[in-house]
C-alpha positions, 0 to 999 in steps of 0.5 A: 425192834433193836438196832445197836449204834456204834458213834463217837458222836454222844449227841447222836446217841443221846437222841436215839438210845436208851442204853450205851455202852462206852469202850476203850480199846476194845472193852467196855468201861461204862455201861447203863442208861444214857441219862446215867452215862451222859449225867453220872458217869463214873470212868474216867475216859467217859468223862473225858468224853462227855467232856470233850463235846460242846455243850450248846447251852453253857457257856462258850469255852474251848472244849476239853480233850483226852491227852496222850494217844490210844494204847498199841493193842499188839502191845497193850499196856499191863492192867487198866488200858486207859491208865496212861492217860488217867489223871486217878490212876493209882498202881492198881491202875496200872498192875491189875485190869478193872472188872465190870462192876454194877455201881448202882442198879444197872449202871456198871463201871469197870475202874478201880478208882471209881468202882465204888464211889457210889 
């Protein structure tokens, strides 16, 4: 049997899936196992979102959060959709939309700053 999850919540997801797929604006950004997503995630936005939820077993600090608004989709931004929020964005970034890449076997990454850091 299968059944998709659609959450904000990464700790719901991390108890109940195997595979996750991260999206911003629409598309898919990051796509492998949860382990992979959650542990070795590669585009900047899941980074950030790992990052924005407390972690029970470290230290208690402020929670990070995503600076800047979500983009307007009947006017979206040109090239990658999170670059006005990116702290990596490069011209690239915000010329030429990323494709999905497989970055190590069955983990996909759609950045053209950490597309091939692996």
């Amino acid at each position: 049997m299968s059944m998709i999850l659609i959450t904000h919540d990464l700790s719901v997801m991390g108890e109940t899936c195997d595979k996750a797929a991260i999206m911003y604006a629409g598309k898919i950004v990051e796509l492998g196992s949860v382990e992979d997503i959650l542990d070795q995630h590669l585009h900047p936005y899941t980074e950030k979102l790992v990052h924005s939820f407390p972690d029970i077993y470290g230290s208690r600090e402020m929670i990070s959060s995503i600076p800047g608004s979500p983009p307007n989709l009947l006017n979206p931004p040109s090239g990658c959709l999170f670059h006005p929020r990116c702290e990596y964005a490069t011209d690239e970034c915000r010329s030429k939309e990323p494709e999905l890449q497989e970055v190590s076997p069955n983990h996909f990454v759609a950045c053209h700053v950490r597309g091939g850091i692996m």
